[in-house]
C-alpha positions in Angstrom: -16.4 -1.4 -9.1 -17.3 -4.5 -7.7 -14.4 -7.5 -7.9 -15.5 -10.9 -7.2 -14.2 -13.4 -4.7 -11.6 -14.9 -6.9 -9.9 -11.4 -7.1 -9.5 -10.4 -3.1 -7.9 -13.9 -2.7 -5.2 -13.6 -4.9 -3.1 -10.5 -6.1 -4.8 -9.1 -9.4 -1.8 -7.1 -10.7 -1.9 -3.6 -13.2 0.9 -3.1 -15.5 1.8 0.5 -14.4 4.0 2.1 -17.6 7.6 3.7 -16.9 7.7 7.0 -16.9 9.2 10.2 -14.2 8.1 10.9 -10.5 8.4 14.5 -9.2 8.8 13.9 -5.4 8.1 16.4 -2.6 9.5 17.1 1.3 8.2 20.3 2.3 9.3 19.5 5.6 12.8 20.4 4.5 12.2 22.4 1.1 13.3 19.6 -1.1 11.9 18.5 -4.7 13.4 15.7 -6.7 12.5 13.5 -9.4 12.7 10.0 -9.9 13.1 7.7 -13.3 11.0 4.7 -13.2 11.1 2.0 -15.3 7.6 -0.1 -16.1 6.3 -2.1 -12.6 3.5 -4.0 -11.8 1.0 -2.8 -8.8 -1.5 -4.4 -7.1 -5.2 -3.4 -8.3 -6.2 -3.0 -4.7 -5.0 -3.1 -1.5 -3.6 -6.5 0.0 -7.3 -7.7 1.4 -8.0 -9.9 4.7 -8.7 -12.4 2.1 -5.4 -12.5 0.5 -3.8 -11.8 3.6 -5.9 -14.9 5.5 -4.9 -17.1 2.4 -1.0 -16.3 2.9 -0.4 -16.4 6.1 -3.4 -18.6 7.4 -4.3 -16.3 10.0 -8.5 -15.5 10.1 -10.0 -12.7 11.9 -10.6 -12.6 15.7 -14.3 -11.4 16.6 -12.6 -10.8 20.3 -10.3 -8.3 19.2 -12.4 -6.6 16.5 -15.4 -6.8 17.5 -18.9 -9.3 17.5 -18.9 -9.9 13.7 -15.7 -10.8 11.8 -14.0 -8.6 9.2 -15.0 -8.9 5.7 -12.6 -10.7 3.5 -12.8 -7.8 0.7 -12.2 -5.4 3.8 -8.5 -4.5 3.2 -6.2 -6.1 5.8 -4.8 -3.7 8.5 -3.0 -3.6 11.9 0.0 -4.9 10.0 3.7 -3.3 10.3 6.0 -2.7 7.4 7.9 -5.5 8.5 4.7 -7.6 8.5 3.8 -6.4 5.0 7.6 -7.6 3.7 7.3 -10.9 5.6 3.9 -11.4 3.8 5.5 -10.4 0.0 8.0 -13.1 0.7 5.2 -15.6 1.6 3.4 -14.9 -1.1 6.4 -15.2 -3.8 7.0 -18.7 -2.3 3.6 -19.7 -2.7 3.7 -18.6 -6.3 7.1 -19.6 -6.6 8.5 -16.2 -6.9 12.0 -15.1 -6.3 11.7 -13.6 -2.8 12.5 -10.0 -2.7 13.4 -9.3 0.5 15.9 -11.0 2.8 16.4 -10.2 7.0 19.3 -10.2 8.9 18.6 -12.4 12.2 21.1 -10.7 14.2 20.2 -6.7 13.3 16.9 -7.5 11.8 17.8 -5.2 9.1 16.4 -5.9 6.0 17.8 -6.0 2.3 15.6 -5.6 -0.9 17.0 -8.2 -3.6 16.1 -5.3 -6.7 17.0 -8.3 -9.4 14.2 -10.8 -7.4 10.4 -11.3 -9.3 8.6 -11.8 -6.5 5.9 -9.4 -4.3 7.6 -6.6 -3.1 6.1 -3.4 -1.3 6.3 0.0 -3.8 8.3 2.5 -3.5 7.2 5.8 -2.6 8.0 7.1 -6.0 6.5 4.4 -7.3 3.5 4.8 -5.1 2.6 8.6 -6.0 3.0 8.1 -10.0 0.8 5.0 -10.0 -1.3 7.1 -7.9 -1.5 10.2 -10.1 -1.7 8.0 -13.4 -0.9 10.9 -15.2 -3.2 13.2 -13.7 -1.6 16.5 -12.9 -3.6 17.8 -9.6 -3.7 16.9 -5.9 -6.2 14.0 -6.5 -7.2 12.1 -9.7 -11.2 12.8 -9.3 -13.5 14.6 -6.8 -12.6 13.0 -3.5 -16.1 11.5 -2.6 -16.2 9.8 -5.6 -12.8 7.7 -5.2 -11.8 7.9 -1.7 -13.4 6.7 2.0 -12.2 9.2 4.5 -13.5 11.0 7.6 -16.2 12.6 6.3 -17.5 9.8 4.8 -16.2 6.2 6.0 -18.7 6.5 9.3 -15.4 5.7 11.2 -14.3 2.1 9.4 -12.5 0.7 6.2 -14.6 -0.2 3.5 -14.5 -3.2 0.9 -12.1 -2.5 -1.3 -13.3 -1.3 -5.2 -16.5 0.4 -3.2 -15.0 3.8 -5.1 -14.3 5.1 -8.9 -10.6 4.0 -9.9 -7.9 6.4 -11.4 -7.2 6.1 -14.9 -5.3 2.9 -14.5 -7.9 1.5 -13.6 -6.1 1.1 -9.8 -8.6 1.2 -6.7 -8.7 3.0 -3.7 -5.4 4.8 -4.1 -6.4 7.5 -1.8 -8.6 6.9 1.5 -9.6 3.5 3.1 -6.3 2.7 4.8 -3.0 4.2 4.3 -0.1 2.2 2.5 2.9 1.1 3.7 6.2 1.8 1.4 9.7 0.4 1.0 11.5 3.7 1.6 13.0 5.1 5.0 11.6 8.3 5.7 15.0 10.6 6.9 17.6 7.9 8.1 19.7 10.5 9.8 16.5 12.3 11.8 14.2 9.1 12.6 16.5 6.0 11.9 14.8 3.3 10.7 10.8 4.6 9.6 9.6 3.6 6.6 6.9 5.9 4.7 3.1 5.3 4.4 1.2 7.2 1.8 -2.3 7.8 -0.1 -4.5 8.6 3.7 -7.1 6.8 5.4 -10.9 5.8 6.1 -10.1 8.7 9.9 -7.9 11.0 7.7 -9.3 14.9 7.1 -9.9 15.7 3.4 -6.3 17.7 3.0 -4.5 14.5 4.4 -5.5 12.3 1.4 -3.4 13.8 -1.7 -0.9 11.8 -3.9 1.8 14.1 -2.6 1.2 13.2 1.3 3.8 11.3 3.3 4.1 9.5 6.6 6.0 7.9 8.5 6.4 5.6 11.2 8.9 3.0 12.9 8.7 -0.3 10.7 6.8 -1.9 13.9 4.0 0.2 14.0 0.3 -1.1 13.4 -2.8 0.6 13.6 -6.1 -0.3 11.8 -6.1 2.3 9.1 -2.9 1.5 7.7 -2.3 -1.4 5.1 -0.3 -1.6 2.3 -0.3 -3.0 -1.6 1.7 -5.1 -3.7 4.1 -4.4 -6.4 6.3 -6.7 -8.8 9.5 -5.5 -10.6 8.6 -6.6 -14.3 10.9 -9.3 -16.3 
């Protein structure tokens, strides 16, 4: 699906419907399920574009390499706490309730649940959007909606290069990983915050709706990104 200019620039948003999430941790044994009222999810991943137009930062050909980034590339090397600082950018610029709010003296940060503005999904959010009421590991043949190892020759792609799920959504699995609002285990790793839907270097098994990550908040690599959500009115 090819999006025009207009669209990587500024968040195109899909009205995902409410329905329930059935949530995995095989890692302990657990299953749970989680209600979820109607949201609003970015189309694609937050882009360079979009990212470039919040924050005014462009790429750097001496870090990344001799030609710049494209702008539909999506935007990477960015830590949880740089995705939240960028929703709250974002709202402002649309004048949009900010949705999250940091402590300066433990740098904790608090998610305002009544605010309109950008917010990052949660997980359970994440993984229904994801599975748009498919029932399997994937919503199509993975070649035909994802970039991974086997066939991202070793980069992130422009976003929309691959089939969307049946919400229309784009590149829900593969191309970079996606930051969420939820801490993985508080009382075994503290502070990390889950990434989900696997990347343009992740193996074939590694990019299902079901897979979860995790990391400290200030981690950054360049296959992880993340995408935009919106509580609705």
């Amino acid at each position: 699906m090819r999006l025009s200019s207009d669209d990587l620039a500024e968040p195109v948003m899909v009205e995902v419907p409410g329905g329930c999430a059935d949530l995995r941790d095989d890692r302990i044994g657990a299953r749970w399920q989680v209600e979820l009222e109607p949201f609003w999810l970015g189309q694609v991943p937050v882009t360079v574009d979009l990212h470039r137009a919040t924050i005014g930062l462009e790429p750097d050909p001496s870090v990344r390499g001799a030609s710049p980034v494209s702008g539909a590339s999506p935007v990477t090397n960015v830590s949880w706490l740089d995705a939240v600082d960028v929703c709250n950018r974002l709202s402002a610029r649309h004048g949009l309730g900010p949705a999250y709010s940091r402590d300066e003296r433990t740098g904790g940060v608090t998610w305002d649940r009544t605010a309109d503005g950008y917010r990052l999904p949660t997980e359970a959010e994440w993984q229904y959007a994801c599975k748009a009421g498919t029932t399997g590991y994937r919503y199509g043949e993975l070649d035909d909606i994802a970039w991974y190892a086997d066939n991202s020759g070793g980069r992130a792609h422009d976003v929309g290069g691959k089939a969307p799920n049946p919400w229309g959504l784009l590149d829900m699995l593969g191309n970079v990983w996606e930051w969420c609002w939820d801490l993985y285990d508080e009382e075994v790793y503290g502070s990390y915050r889950i990434f989900r839907g696997g990347g343009w270097a992740e193996e074939a098994r590694g990019c299902g709706a079901t897979v979860r990550r995790r990391s400290h908040p200030s981690f950054a690599i360049d296959d992880l990104g993340f995408r935009l959500a919106r509580t609705l009115p």
